[in-house]
VOPAGU-2260 file (C-alpha; in pm, 1 decimal, decimal comma):
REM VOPAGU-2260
SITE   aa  ch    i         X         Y         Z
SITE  UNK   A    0    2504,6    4921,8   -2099,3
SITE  UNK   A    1    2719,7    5066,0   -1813,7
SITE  UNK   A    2    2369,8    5312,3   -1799,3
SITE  UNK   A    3    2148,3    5049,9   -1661,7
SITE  UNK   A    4    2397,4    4993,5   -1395,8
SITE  UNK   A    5    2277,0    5391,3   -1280,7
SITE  UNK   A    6    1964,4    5252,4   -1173,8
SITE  UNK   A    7    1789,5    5197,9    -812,3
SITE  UNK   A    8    1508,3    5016,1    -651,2
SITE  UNK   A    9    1220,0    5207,0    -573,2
SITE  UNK   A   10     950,0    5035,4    -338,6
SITE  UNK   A   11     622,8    5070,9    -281,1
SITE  UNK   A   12     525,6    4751,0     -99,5
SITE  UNK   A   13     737,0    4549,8     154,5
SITE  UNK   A   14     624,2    4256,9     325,9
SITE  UNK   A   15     877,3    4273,2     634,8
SITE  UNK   A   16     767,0    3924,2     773,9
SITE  UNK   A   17     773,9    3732,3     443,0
SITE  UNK   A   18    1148,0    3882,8     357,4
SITE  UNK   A   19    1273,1    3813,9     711,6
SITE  UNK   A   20    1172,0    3430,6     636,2
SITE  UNK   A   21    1352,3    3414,7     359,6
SITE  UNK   A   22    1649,9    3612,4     466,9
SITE  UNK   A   23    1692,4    3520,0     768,3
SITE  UNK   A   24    1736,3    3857,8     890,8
SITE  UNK   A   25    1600,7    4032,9    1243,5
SITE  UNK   A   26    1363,4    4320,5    1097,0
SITE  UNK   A   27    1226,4    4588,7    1343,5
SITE  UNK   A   28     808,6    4516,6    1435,4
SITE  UNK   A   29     756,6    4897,2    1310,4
SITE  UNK   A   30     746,6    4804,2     953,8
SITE  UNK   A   31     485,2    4557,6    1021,4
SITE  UNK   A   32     232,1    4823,9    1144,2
SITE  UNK   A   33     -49,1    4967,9     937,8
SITE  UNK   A   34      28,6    5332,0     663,4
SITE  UNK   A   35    -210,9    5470,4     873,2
SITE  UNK   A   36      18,0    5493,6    1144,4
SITE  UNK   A   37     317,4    5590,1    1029,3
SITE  UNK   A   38     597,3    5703,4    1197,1
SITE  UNK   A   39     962,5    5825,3    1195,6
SITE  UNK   A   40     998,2    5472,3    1378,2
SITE  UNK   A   41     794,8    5304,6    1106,2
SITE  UNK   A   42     996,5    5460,4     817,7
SITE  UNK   A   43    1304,4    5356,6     985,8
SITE  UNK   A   44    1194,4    5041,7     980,0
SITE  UNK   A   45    1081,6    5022,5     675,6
SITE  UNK   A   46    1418,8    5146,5     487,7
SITE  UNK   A   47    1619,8    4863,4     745,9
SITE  UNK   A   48    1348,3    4626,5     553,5
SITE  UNK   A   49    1444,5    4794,0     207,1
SITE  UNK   A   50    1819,1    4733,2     225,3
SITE  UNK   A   51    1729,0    4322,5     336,4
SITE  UNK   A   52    1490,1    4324,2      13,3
SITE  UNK   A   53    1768,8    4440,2    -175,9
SITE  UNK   A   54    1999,2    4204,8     -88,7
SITE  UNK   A   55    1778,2    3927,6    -147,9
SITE  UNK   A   56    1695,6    4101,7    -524,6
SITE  UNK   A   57    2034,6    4107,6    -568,5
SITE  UNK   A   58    2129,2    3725,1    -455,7
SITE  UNK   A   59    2062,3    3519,8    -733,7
SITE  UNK   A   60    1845,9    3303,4    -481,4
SITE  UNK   A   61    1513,5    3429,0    -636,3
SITE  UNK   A   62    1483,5    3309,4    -975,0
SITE  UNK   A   63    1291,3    3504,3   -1309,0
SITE  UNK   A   64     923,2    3365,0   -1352,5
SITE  UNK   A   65     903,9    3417,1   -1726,8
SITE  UNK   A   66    1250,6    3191,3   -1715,8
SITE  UNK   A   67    1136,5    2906,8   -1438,6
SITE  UNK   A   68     837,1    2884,9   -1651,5
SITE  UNK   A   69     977,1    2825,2   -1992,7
SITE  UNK   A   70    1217,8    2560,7   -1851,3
SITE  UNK   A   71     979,2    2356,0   -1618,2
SITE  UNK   A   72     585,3    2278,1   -1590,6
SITE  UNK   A   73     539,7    2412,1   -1259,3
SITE  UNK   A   74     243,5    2270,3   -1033,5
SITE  UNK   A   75     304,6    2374,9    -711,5
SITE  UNK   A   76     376,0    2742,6    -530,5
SITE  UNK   A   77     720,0    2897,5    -618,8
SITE  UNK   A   78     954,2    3179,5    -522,3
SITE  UNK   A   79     961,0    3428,7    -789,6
SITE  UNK   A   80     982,2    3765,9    -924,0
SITE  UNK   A   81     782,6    3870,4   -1247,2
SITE  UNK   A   82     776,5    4189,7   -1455,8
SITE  UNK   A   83     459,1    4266,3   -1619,8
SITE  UNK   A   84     100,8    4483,3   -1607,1
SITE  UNK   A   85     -97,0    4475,3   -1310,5
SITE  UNK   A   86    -389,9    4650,1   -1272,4
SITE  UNK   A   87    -413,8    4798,3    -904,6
SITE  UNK   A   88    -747,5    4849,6    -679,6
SITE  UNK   A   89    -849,1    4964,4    -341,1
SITE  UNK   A   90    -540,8    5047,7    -191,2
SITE  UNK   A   91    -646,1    5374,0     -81,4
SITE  UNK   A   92   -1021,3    5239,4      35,6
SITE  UNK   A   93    -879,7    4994,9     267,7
SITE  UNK   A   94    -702,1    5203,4     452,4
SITE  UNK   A   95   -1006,9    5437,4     510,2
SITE  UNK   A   96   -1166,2    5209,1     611,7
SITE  UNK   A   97    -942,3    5108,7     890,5
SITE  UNK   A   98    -936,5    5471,9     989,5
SITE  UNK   A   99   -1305,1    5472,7    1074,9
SITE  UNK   A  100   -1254,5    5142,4    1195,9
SITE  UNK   A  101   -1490,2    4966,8     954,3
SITE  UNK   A  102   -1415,1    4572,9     856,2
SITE  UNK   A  103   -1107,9    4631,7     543,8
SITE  UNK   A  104   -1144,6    4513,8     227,7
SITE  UNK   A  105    -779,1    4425,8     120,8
SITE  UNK   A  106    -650,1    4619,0    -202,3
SITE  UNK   A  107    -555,0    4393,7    -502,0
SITE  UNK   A  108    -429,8    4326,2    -813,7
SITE  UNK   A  109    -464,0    4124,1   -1122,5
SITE  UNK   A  110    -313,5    4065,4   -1431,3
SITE  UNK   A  111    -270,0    3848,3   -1718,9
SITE  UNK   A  112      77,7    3781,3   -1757,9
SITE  UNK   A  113     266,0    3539,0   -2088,7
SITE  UNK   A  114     485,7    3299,5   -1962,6
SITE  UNK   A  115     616,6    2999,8   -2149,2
SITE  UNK   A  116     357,5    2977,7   -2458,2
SITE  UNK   A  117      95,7    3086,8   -2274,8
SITE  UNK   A  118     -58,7    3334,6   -2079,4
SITE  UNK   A  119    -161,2    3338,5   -1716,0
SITE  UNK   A  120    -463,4    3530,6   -1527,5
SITE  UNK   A  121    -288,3    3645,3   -1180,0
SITE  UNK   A  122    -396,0    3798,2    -881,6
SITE  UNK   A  123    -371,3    3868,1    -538,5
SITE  UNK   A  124    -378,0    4102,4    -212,7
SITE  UNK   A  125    -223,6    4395,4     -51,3
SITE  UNK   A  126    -215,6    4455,8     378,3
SITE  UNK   A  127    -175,8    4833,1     520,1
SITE  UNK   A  128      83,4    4741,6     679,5
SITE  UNK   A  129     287,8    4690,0     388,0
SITE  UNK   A  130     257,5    4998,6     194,8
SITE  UNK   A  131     610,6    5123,2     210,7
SITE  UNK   A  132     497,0    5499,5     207,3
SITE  UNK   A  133     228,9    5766,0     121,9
SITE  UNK   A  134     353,5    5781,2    -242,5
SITE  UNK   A  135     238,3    5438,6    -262,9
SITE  UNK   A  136    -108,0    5482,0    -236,6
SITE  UNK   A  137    -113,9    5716,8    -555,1
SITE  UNK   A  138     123,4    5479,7    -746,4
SITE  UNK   A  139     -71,1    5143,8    -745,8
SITE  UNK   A  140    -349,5    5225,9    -846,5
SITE  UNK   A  141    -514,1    5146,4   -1176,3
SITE  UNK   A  142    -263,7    4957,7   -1468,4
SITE  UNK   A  143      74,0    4961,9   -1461,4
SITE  UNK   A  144     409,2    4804,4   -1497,3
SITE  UNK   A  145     509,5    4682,6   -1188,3
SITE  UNK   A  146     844,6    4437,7   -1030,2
SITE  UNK   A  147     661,5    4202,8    -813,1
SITE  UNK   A  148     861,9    3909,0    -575,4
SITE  UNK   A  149     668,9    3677,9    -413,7
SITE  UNK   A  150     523,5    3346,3    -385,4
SITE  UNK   A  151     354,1    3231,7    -700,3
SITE  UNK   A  152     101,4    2980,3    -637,4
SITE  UNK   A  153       3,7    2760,7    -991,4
SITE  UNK   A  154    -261,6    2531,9    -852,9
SITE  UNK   A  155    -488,2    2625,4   -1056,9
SITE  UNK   A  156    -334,3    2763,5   -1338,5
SITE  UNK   A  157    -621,9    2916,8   -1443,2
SITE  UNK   A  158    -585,6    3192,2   -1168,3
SITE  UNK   A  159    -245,8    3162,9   -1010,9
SITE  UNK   A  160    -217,1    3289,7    -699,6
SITE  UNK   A  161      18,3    3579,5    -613,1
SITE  UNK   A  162     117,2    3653,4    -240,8
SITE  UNK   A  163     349,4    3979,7    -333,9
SITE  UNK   A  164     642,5    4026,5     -66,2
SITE  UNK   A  165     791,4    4324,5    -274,2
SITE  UNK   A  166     672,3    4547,3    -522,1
SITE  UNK   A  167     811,8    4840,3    -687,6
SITE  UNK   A  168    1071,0    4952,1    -987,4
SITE  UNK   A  169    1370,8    4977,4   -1104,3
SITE  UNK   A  170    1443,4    5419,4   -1171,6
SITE  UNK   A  171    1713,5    5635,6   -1244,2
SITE  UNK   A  172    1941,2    5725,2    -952,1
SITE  UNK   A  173    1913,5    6069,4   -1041,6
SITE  UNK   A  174    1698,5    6335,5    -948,9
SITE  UNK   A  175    1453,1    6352,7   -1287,9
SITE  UNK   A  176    1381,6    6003,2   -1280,9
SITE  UNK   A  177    1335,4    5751,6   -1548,2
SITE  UNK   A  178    1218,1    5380,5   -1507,2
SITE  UNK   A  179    1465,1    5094,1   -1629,7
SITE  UNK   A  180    1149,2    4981,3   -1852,2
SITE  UNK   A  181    1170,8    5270,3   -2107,4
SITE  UNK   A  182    1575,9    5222,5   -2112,2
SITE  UNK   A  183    1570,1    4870,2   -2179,9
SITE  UNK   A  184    1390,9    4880,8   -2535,2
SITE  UNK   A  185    1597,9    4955,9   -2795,7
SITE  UNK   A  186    1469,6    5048,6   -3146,8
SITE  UNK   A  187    1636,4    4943,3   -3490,0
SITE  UNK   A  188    1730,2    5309,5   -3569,0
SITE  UNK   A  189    1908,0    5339,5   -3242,2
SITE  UNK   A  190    2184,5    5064,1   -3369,8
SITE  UNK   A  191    2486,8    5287,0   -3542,8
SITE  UNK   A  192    2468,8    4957,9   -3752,4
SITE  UNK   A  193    2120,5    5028,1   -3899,8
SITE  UNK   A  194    2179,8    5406,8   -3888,4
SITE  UNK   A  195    2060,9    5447,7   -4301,9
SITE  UNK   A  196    1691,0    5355,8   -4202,4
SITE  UNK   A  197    1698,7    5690,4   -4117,7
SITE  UNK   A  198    1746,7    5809,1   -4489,1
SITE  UNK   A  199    1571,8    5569,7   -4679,1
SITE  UNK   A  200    1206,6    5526,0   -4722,8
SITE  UNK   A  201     988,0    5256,7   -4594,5
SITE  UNK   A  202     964,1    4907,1   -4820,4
SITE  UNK   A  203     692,6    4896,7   -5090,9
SITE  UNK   A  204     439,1    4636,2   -5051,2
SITE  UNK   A  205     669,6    4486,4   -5361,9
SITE  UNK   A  206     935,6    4507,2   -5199,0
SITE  UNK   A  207     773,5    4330,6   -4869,5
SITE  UNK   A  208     689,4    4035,5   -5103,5
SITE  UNK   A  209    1094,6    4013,8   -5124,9
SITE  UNK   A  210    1139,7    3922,0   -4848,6
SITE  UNK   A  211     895,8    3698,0   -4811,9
SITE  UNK   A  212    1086,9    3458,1   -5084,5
SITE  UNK   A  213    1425,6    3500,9   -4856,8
SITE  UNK   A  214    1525,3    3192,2   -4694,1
SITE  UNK   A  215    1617,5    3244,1   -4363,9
SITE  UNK   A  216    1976,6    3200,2   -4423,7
SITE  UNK   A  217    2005,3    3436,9   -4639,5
SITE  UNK   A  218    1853,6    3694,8   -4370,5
SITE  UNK   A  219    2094,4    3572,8   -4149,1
SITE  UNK   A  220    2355,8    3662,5   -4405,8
SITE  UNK   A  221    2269,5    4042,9   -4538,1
SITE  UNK   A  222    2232,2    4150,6   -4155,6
SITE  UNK   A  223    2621,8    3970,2   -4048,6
SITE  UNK   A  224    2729,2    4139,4   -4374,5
SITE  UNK   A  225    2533,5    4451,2   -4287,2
SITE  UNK   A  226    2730,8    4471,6   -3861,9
SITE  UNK   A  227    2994,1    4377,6   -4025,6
SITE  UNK   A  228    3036,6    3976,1   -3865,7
SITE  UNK   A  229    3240,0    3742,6   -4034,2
SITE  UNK   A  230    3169,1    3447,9   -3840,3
SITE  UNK   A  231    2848,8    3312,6   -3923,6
SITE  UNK   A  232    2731,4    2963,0   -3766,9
SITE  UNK   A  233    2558,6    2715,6   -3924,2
SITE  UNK   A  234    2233,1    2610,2   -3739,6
SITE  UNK   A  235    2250,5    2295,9   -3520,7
SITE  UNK   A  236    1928,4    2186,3   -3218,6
SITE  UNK   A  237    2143,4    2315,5   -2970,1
SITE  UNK   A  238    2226,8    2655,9   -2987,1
SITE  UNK   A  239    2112,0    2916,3   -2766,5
SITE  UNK   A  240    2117,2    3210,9   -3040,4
SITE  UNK   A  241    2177,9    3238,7   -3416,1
SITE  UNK   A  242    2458,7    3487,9   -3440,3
SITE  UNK   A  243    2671,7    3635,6   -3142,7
SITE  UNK   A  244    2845,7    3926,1   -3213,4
SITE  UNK   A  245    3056,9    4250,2   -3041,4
SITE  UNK   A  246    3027,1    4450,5   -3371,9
SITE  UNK   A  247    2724,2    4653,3   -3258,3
SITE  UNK   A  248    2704,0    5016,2   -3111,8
SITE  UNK   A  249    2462,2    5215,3   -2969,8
SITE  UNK   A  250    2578,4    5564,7   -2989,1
SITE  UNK   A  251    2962,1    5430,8   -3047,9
SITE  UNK   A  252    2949,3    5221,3   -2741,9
SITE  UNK   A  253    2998,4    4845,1   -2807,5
SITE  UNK   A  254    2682,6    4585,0   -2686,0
SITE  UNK   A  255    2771,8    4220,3   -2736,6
SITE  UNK   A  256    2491,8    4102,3   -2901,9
SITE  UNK   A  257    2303,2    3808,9   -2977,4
SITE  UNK   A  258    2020,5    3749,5   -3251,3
SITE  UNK   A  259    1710,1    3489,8   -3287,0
SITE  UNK   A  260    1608,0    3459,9   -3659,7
SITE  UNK   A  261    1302,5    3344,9   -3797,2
SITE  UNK   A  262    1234,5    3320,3   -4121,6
SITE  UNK   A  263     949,6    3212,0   -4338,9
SITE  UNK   A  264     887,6    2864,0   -4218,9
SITE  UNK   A  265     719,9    3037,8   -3904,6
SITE  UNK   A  266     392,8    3132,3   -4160,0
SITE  UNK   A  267     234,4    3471,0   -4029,3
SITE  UNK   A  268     250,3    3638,0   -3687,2
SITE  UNK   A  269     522,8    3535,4   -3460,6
SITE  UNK   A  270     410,0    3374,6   -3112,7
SITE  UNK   A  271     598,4    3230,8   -2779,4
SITE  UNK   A  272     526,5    2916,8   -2942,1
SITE  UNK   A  273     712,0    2914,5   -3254,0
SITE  UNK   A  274    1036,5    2969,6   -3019,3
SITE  UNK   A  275    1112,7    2629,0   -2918,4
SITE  UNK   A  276     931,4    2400,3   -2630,7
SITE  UNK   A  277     718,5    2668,7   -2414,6
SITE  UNK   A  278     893,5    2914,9   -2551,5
SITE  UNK   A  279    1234,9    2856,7   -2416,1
SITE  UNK   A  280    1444,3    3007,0   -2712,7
SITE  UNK   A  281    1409,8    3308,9   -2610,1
SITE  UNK   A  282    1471,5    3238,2   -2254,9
SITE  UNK   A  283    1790,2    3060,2   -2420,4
SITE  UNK   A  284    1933,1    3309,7   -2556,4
SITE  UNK   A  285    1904,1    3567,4   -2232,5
SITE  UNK   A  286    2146,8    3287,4   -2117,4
SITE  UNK   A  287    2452,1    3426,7   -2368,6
SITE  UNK   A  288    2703,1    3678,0   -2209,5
SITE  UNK   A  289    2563,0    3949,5   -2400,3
SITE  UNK   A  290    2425,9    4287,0   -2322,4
SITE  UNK   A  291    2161,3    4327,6   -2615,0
SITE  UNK   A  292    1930,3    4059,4   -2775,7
SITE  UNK   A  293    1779,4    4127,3   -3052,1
SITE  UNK   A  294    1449,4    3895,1   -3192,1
SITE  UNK   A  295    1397,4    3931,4   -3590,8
SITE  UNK   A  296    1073,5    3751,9   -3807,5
SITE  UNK   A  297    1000,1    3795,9   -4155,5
SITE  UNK   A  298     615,0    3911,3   -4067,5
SITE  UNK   A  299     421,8    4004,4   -3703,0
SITE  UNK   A  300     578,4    3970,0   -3392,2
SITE  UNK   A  301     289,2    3917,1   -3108,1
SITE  UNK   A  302     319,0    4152,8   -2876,0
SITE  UNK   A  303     330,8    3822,7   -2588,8
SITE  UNK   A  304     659,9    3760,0   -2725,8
SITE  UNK   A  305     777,9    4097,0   -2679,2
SITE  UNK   A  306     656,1    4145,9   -2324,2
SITE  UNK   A  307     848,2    3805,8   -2220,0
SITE  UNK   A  308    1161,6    3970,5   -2381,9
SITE  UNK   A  309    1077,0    4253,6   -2183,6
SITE  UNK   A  310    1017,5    4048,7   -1858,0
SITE  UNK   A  311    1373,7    3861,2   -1912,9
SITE  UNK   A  312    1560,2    4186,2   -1986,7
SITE  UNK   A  313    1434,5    4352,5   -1632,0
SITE  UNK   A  314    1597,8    4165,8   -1452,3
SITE  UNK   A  315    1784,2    4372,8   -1158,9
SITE  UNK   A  316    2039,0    4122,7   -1116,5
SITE  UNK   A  317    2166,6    4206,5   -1459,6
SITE  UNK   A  318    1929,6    4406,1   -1667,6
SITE  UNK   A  319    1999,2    4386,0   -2045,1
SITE  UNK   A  320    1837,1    4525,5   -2356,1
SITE  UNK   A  321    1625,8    4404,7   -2596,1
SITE  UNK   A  322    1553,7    4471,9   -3000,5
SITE  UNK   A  323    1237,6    4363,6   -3201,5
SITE  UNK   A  324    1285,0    4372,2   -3556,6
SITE  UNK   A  325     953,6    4290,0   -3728,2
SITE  UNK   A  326     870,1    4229,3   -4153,7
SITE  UNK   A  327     899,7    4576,0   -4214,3
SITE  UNK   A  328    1177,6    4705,2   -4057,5
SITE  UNK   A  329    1350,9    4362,3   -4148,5
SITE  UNK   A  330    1308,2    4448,9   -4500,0
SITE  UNK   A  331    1382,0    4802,5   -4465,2
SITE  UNK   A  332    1697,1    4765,3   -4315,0
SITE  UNK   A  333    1811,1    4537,8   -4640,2
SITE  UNK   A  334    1690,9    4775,6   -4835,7
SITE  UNK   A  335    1857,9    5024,7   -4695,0
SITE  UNK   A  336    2169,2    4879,8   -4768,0
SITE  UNK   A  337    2107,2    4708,8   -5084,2
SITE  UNK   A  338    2074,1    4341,4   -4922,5
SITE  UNK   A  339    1700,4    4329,2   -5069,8
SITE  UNK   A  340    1710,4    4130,7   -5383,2
């Protein structure tokens, strides 16, 4: 885990005004003039508006969307920040036009985003002024994953309303870059734990029908015996995971760890919904002092519910990682070591 400490924000929108609001801070006037005249002044500017953004990331004042959600109906507009795919448009256009002096069309953005046990359409607008630098142009532009802070307005929670303050991304603080989204994933065969998947083939269809007929309990059981966990809970309404442990490694480094179960009494595919009241289970268990969770099912896991896991683990107050474990690699991790009977 000490790796996703390495990481640093990378902008490429900042609404100077908006942030000096909220902070409270004196921002220079450069960073609230247009890309298309940029400046040594303006990109002063703009990094003095970068470190104030930071330290508002970093404050705990701005809470996680796909968390606020899960734990409240919200109604009204809220302070946020949200992880997800956004697909970017006429960022480029609008500042063309400007240049010839032509009425701008704003760029946007839009996306449909799962929160809670749903999903919500989401859009908004981008100003020149904003753009943080050139590179930004290039980089929103079409789909991608993008960090987004701003005011989130649910009205009409058919299209909720974004008014972005700060976009960008967690990367690497190293010169061959890598984004905190493809370090925060963590695959099955990664665990040191689960390290005979590697040597055994995949599950028969028979051998899927196993583990169909295992209670969830029992699941429970094999993988504690499996990390090697003596202390198994018993279930009660309250808990925030099934099973805590420090037992795993990921390449012989230690992850305190916490698991959600679900076993066959969730029939088929595995949705937000069959985690507790809008979903909050898994926002639950983001809530224990561990570094890795890890979501398991007996069959399908939608992919909603992993893009909230992935949405709660990017977090740049304290990123963490995240596991899906599916039917198949459930039951070909017991067999692998001879738990599937």
């Amino acid at each position: 885990m000490d790796k996703l400490k390495e990481f640093r924000f990378f902008p490429y929108y900042l609404n100077s005004r908006r942030i000096a609001d909220i902070t409270g801070e004196r921002l220079p006037l450069a960073s609230q003039t247009s890309l298309n005249n940029n400046s040594s002044t303006r990109v002063g500017a703009m990094d003095a508006t970068l470190r104030a953004s930071k330290r508002l990331m970093y404050s705990g004042q701005v809470p996680n969307l796909a968390s606020l959600v899960s734990r409240e109906i919200v109604h009204d507009r809220v302070l946020s920040f949200v992880w997800g795919v956004f697909t970017f448009r006429g960022a480029s256009k609008a500042l063309d036009l400007e240049l010839k002096g032509k009425p701008i069309v704003n760029g946007s953005f839009s996306g449909s985003i799962p929160l809670g046990d749903r999903e919500y359409r989401m859009s908004g607008q981008m100003h020149n002024e904003h753009y943080y630098s050139d590179s930004s142009i290039t980089v929103l532009t079409k789909k991608r994953r993008m960090f987004i802070l701003g005011h989130f307005d649910f009205s009409d929670e058919d299209n909720v309303i974004v008014s972005p303050y700060l976009m960008g991304e967690l990367v690497e603080d190293r010169y061959f870059a890598n984004s905190l989204s493809s370090s925060i994933r963590v695959f099955p065969d990664m665990i040191d734990q689960f390290a005979r998947i590697k040597e055994v083939p995949l599950p028969s269809k028979e051998e899927l029908r196993l583990l169909e007929a295992m209670p969830e309990d029992d699941v429970k059981q094999a993988f504690a015996d499996i990390i090697g966990e003596h202390y198994v809970p018993k279930d009660w309404g309250g808990e925030k995971s099934d099973l805590t442990t420090t037992k795993i490694t990921l390449a012989g480094q230690r992850h305190p760890t916490a698991f959600i179960f679900k076993g066959p009494s969730v029939k088929g595919e595995m949705h937000p919904a069959n985690m507790g009241k809008r979903g909050d289970q898994l926002v639950r268990v983001f809530d224990e002092p561990v570094n890795l969770v890890v979501v398991q099912h007996w069959n399908k896991i939608a992919n909603s519910v992993v893009r909230i896991a992935e949405a709660l683990a990017y977090d740049p107050r304290q990123p963490r990682q995240y596991c899906i474990i599916d039917g198949l690699e459930t039951a070909h991790i017991l067999k692998a070591y001879g738990r599937l009977k």
